[in-house]
N, C-alpha and C positions, 0 to 999 in steps of 0.2 A: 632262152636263146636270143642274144641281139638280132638284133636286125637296121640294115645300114638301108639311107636313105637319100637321094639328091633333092634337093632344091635349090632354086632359082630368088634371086632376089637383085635389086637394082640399086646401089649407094653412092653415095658421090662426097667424095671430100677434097679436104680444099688442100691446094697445093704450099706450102711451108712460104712459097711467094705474095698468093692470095692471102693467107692469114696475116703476113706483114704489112700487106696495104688496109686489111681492116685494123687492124691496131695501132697505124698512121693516123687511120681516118678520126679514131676515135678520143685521139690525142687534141686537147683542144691548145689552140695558139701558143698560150704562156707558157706552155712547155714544151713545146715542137724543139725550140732552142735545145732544148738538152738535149733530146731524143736525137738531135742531127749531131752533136756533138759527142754522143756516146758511138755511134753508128762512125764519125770520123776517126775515133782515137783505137777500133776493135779492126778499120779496114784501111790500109795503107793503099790498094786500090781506089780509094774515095778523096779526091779533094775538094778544099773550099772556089770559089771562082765561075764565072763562067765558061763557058765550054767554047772556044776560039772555033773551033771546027767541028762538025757531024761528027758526034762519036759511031763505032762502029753499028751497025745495025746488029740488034740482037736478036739470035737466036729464035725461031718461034717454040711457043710451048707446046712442047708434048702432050701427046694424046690425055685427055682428063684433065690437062690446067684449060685456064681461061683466062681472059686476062681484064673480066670484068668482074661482079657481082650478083650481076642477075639472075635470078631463081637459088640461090643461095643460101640456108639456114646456117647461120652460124656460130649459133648460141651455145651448140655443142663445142667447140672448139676454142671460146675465147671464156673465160670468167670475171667476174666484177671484179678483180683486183687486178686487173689486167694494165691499168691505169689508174692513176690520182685521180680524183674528184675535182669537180671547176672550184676554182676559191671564191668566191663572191662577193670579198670585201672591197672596201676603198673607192674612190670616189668612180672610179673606172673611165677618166680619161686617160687617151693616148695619140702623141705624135707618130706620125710614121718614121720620123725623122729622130725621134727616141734615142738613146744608147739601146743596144741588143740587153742590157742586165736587165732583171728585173725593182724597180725601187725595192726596197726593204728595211722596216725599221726595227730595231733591234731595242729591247730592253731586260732587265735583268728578270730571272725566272722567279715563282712565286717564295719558292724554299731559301734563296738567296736574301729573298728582302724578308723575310721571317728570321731568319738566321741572324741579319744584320742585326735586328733587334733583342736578341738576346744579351747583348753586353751592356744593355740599359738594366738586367737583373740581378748582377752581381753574382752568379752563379757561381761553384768552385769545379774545376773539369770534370768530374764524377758527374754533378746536375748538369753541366752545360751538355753533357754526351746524352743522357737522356734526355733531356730539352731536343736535341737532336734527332733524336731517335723516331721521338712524339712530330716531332714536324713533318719528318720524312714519312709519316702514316698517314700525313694530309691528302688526301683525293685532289683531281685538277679542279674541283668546284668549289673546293676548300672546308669540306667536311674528314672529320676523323669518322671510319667505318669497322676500323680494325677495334676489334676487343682488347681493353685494359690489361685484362690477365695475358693474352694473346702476345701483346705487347710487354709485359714482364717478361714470358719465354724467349722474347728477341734479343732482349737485352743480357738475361742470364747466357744463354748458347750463342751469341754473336758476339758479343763485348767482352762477358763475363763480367757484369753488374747486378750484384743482388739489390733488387729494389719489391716494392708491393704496391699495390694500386692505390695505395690510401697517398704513398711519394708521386705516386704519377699523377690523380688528382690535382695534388697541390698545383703542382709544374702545370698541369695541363690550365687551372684557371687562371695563370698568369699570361701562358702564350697566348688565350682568348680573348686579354686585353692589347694584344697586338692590332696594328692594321694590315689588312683592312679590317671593319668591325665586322665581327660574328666569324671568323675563323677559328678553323679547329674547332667547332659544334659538333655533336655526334648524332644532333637529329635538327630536321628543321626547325621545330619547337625551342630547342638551346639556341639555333643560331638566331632568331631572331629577338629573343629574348635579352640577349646579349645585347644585341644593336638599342635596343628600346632601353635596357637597364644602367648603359652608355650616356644615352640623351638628359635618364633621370637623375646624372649625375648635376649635368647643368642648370637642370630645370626641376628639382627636388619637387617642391611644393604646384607643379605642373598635373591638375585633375587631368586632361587628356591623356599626358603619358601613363601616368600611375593608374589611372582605368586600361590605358593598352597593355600595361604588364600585367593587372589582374583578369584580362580575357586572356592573355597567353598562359599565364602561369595556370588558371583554371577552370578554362572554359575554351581549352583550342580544338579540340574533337568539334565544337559546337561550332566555333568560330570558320574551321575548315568545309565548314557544311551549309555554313551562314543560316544557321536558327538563330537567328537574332530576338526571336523573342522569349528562346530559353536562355539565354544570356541576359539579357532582362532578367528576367525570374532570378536566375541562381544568383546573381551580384546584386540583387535587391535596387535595380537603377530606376528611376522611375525619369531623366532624363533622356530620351531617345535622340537629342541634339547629340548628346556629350557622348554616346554609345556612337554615333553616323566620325564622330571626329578621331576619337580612337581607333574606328577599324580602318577609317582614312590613313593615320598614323602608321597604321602597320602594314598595311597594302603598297608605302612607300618605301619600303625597308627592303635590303638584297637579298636574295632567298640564293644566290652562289657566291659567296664575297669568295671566290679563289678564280672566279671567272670561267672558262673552258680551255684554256690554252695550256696550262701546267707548267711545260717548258719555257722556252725564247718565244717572245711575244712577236709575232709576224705578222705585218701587213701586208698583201700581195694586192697588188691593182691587177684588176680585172682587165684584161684586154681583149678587146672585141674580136670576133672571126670576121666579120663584112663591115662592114662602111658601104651606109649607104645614103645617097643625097636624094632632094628631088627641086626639080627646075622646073618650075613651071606645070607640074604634071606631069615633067621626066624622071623617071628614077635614075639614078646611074649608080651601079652597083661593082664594088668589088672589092676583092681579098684584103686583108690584113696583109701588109708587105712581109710579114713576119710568114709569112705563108709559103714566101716560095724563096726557099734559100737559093743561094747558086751553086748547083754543084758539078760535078763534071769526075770523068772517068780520070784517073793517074793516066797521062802519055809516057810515061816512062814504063811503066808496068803493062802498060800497052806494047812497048816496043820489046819487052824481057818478052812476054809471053810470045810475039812471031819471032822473037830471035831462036827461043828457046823450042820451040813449036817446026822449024826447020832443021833441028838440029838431030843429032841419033838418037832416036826413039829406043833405042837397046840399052843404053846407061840408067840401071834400078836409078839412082838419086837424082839424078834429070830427068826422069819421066816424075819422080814425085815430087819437083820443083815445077814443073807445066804443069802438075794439075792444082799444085797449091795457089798455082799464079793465076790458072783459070779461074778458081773457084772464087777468090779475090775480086776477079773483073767482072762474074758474073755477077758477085753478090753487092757488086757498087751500083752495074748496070738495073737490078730489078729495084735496089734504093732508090735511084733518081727515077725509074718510072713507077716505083711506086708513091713520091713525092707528087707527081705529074699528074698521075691518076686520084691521089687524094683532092688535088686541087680543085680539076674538073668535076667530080663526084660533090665537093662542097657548091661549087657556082651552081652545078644544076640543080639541087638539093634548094639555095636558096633562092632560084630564079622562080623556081615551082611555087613556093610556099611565098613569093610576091606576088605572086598571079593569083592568089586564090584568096589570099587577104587584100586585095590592092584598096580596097576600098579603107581599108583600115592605114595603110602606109602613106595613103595622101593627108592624114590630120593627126591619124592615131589616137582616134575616138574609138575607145572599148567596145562602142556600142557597136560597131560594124564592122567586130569579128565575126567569121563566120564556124558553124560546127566544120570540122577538120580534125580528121583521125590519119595513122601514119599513113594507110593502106589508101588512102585519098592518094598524096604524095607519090606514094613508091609506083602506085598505078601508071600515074602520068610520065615522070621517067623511065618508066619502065627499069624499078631496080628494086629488090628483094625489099620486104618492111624493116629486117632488122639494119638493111645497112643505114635505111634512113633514120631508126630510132637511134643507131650511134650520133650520126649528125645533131641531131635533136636535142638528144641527153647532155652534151657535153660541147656545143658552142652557142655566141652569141649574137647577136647583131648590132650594131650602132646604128639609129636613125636620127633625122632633127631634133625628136622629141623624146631622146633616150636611148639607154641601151636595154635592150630585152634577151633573155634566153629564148632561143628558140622553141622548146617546148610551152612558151606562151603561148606560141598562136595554135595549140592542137587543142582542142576541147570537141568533148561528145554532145551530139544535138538532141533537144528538148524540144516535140511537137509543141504550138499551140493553139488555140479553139480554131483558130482562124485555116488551120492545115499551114501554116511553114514553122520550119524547123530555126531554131535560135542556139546562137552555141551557150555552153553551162556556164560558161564564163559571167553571160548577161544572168543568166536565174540566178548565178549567185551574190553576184551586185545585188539582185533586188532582195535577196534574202537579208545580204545585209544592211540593206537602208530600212528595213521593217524592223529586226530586229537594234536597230540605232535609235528608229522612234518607239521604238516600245513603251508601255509606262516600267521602268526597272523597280515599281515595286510588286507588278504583277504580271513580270514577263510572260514571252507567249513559250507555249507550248509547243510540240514540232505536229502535234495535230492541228492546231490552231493557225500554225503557217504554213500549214499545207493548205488550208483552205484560203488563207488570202493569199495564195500563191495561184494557187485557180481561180480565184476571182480577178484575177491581174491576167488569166487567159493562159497562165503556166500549166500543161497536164503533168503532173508530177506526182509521187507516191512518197510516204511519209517516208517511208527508208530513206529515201533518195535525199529528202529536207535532212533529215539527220546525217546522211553522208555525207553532202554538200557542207553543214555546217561543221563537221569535225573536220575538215578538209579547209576551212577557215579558221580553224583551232579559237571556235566560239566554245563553250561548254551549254552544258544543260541548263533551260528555265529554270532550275532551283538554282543553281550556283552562280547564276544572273541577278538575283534579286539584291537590292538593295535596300535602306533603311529611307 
């Protein structure tokens, strides 16, 4: 037999307004532009400009909204694709005084300049369509991943080209004399082999090269590991000069000749969220002008909706034109304060995190960072942790001596003998200045730098040296060593 039950529970979610201003908030600079300009072209209630007069006072929220952040989870409700990622590239200045476009420089895609060079083959349309074929199997790093026979069945069921791998071979090792060198490799070991057996066209009679193609061709498991002294052994070298200049050789070679881009090549400059100066020991801090568009409510949709709003409330198709016209003015009004509210939430955000670094913002010596976690932050403003890690995650600063993402300044603290706390930022400075002097034929160990890490006054545990250094994207003492 069932049996029915009441319980009590207490939940709070956010209002469809509140989620709009966190996914404002989380929009960094370089794209606010679109985002205000998608937001104009979906609401004829919204225009460009300033607002000549106090738009109407709106509305207060209904029981359950708020019109702030605080005590607020809302991880539940937003997802990592909720937004683009910050682009990082280019040299990342900016005028205020700028055009609103983004710069952007535009060049042709990888397949296009691969393509272009097939008419140097003499191909007849039958091979140029698979020539094709085989290109278009390029990955964006510029390796082929797809299987040969895999790629016969494209050909036979997409084209209707009977071909056999021994035809695609051929083809394939001619487009791998394309540029750039080592495209279309099916494995690291091909691409770079390709690049070095390139060189030894010019440099035939070159022992350095022709030793680098014979550690590729048969001794690259060895060489990927740097047993350098079973490569010795198997190649019979008794030269350890001419071995140190070889793996030189090939340690200068491009391990992605297709790059990461694949498509249209984009450069986006970076533009900063804050600008910030200092005078004398004054900061003066503020927004990116790009931050606060001007916008204002339609007065004309203003005036439909009281005209409209006084009129018979019994006509069905006028009552559902007042509320299409409300919902319009509402949905302009919570835009421009949710504009208004993201502004304020970033000043406070970054007024905090100057205050707590200030000693770092008057030279911008790394050394006097301080440990700083969000909950530091959120404390002080008093405003939930995630809305600050959106701030964090996804904008920047400009200062005299740079521009920084803001999750630079958060690092977790690292007791030392002494009892004060140092941010990891500094332990891992010094991890890597030990690890820079090491001797590279008998680097250290992550046990080994844990103790001269404690001997420097660091309490630290080897995990911690290993996670710090994978976190520096150092590798392992074995794969440190050199000749």
């Amino acid at each position: 037999m069932q049996k029915l039950s009441l319980s009590q529970s207490l939940s709070q979610k956010l209002s469809p307004q509140q989620i709009q201003f966190i996914k404002l908030l989380q929009v960094p600079t370089a794209e606010l532009d679109t985002r205000v300009e998608e937001e104009l072209e979906i609401n004829p209630a919204l225009e460009e400009g300033r607002e000549e007069e106090a738009a109407p006072e709106r509305e207060e929220f209904e029981e359950g909204e708020v019109s702030s952040t605080e005590d607020l989870n809302v991880e539940d409700y937003l997802g990592d694709d909720d937004f683009s990622g910050y682009k990082m590239q280019g040299d990342g200045n900016y005028n205020d005084e700028e055009d609103r476009e983004m710069p952007v420089a535009m060049q042709a895609s990888l397949n296009d300049q691969l393509e272009a060079q097939l008419g140097f083959l003499g191909l007849d349309e039958r091979q140029e369509n698979i020539a094709k074929q085989l290109i278009g199997s390029i990955e964006t790093d510029g390796y082929i991943r797809r299987e040969l026979d895999a790629i016969v069945n494209d050909l036979a069921f997409a084209q209707n080209i009977e071909t056999d791998i021994e035809e695609l071979e051929e083809l394939l090792s001619q487009i791998q004399q394309f540029d750039p060198p080592g495209i279309a490799a099916r494995s690291l070991q091909e691409c770079l082999l390709i690049q070095m057996e390139r060189k030894s066209d010019d440099l035939e009679e070159d022992e350095v090269i022709q030793t680098a193609i014979r550690i590729l061709s048969l001794c690259f498991d060895e060489f990927t590991k740097k047993h350098y002294d079973k490569i010795l052994k198997k190649l019979n070298l008794d030269d350890e000069g001419l071995l140190k200049e070889a793996v030189s050789a090939i340690t200068k070679l491009n391990p992605k000749p297709g790059g990461i881009s694949g498509g249209l090549v984009k450069t986006q400059y970076l533009i900063p969220d804050f600008l910030l100066s200092n005078t004398d020991g004054e900061f003066d801090l503020t927004l990116n002008s790009r931050n606060a568009p001007e916008l204002r409510v339609s007065q004309s949709y203003s005036e439909m909706f009281s005209a409209y709003d006084k009129s018979d409330k019994k006509d069905k198709k006028l009552k559902e034109t007042v509320s299409f016209v409300k919902q319009k003015l509402d949905a302009a009004k919570w835009f421009i304060d949710a504009i208004k509210q993201r502004q304020n939430t970033l000043l406070r955000t970054m007024e905090s995190i100057i205050k707590f670094q200030y000693d770092f913002f008057q030279d911008g010596d790394e050394s006097k960072l301080r440990p700083m976690i969000l909950k530091d932050i959120a404390n002080e403003i008093n405003m939930d942790i995630s809305t600050v890690s959106r701030v964090a995650n996804s904008k920047s600063i400009q200062t005299d001596f740079g521009i920084f993402p803001l999750k630079y300044f958060f690092s977790e603290g690292i007791s030392t003998t002494s009892g004060e706390d140092v941010s990891s930022r500094e332990v891992k400075n010094v991890l890597a200045e030990l690890i820079d002097g090491e001797d590279k034929k008998k680097p250290l160990s992550d046990d080994k730098l844990e103790k001269f890490l404690k001997a420097k006054g660091y309490n630290i545990a080897r995990r911690t040296v290993a996670k710090y250094r994978e976190q520096l994207n150092i590798p392992v003492a074995r794969l440190r060593k050199e000749l």
